[in-house]
C-alpha positions, 0 to 999 in steps of 0.5 A: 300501445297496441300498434304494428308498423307498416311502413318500410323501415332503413336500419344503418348498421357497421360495427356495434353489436350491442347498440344494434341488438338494442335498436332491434328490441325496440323494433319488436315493440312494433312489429315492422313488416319490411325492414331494409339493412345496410350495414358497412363493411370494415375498414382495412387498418383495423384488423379487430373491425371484421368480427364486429362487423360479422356479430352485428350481422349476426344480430338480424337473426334476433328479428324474430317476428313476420317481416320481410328482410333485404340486406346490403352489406358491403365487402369494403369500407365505404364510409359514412357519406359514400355507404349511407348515401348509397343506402338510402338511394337503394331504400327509395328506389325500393319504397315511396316513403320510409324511416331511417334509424342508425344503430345508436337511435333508440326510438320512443314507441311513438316515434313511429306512429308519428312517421306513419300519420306525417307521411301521409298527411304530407305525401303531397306536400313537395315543400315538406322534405324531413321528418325528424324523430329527435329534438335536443332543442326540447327545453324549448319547445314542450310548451308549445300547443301542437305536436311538431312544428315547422323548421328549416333544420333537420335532425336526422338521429331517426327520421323519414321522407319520401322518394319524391324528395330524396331524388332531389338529394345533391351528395355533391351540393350542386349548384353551390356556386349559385347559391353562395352567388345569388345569397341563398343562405340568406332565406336562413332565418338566423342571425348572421354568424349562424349564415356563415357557420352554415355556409362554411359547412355547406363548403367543406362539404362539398370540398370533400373536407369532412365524410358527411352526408347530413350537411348535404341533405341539410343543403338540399332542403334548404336549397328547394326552400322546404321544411323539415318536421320537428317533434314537440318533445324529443322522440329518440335517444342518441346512444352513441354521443361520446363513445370512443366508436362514434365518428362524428359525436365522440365529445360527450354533449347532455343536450344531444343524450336527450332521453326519449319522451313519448308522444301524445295521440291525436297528433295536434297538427299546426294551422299552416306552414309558419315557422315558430318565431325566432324558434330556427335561430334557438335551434341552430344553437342547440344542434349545431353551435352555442352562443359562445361556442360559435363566437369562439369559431368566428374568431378562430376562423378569422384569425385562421386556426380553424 
């Protein structure tokens, strides 16, 4: 494919050289022109993190064709919901629309023609807010007849938006109160246990129980009653699931090591906005909990282990 990126690129960075050496080959297959690097700073009980840090710092130097390069690296740890948050606030201030990659993200070369053309097409669209490069559900949905397809869910193992709708990015879920009181969750188009799985993440999230950004983006988008793009075929590999170093995706999963498939162009693009039926509940249970797995949660809930 004889193609250049030209639109803004957001590379996450922290402590793995060798998956950042990784992902910046497969930036050299397009050429970006402007990539943005955030990179967190080690944390403080443990003593061997700094030199990692400073080698996966010193990888940048391997971008070795024309691209403008803005860094923010941080002196200190600021974790995974703090620093990637305030990463993208300093992506969108900069740029209009973008793609985001973390370290252990290795795109297919077509994941990123595939921003390009649905960022455009949808820069207008308030009520498309995600544009997703992976799909641990593929199994499901490589017969279907177009190239993506509409989702309340949103993956974010490589993906791009717009400015215009990460402003609307609430870190603390605001207006959770509302929204538990007024049954928001309900517009969530799968069964009931998947509604209270959702709900009880949206909560812990905004309790401060785990560090993750994502359930909050996730809330966000499903607060604004918007969608999220899904690829037909999954476009990005996720490097890092069961490595000891991941922090949220140590428990090794065959679905979410996916490789990456390549897309085919013209882009098929759906007649409208309609979300495939049933599609959103099979979904849930590829990226967040299966069948028996969320029953076995249910249970461990009610009877409060978990």
């Amino acid at each position: 494919m004889d193609y250049h990126c030209r639109t803004p690129i957001l590379l996450l960075l922290f402590n793995r050289p060798k998956h950042t050496e990784a992902v910046i080959g497969c930036l050299r297959q397009v050429k970006p022109t402007q990539i943005f690097v955030h990179c967190d700073g080690p944390r403080e009980n443990f003593p061997a993190e700094a030199e990692k840090v400073a080698a996966v710092r010193a990888e940048l130097n391997k971008i070795d064709w024309p691209c403008e390069v803005k860094t923010l690296f941080r002196e200190q740890n600021a974790g995974l919901r703090a620093g990637v948050s305030g990463a993208l606030n300093w992506f969108f201030e900069a740029v209009e629309q973008g793609i985001i990659l973390e370290d252990d993200c290795l795109p297919d070369v077509s994941f990123f023609p595939f921003c390009e053309d649905l960022l455009e097409r949808y820069a207008q669209e308030d009520h498309v807010m995600h544009i997703g490069g992976s799909n641990v559900a593929e199994p499901l949905t490589r017969v279907l007849p177009t190239s993506y397809f509409f989702s309340q869910f949103t993956f974010v193992w490589g993906w791009a938006s717009w400015r215009r709708a990460w402003i609307k990015m609430s870190l603390d879920l605001d207006g959770f109160e509302h929204f538990v009181r007024d049954g928001q969750i309900e517009s969530l188009t799968t069964k009931p246990l998947a509604k209270t799985y959702m709900l009880e993440k949206f909560r812990a999230t905004k309790a401060l129980e785990n560090n993750s950004w994502a359930y909050a983006w996730a809330y966000t988008i499903l607060k604004y009653h918007a969608l999220s793009i899904v690829p037909r075929l999954n476009l990005v590999q996720n490097t890092g699931i069961g490595e000891a170093e991941a922090t949220h995706t140590r428990e090794a999963d065959k679905k979410a090591k996916l490789h990456a498939s390549s897309l085919g162009f013209p882009l098929v693009h759906p007649a409208n906005f309609d979300r495939p039926t049933n599609l959103d509940q099979e979904i849930f249970y590829a990226s967040q909990k299966s069948r028996s797995r969320l029953i076995l949660w249910f249970i461990l809930q009610k009877i409060g282990l978990r």
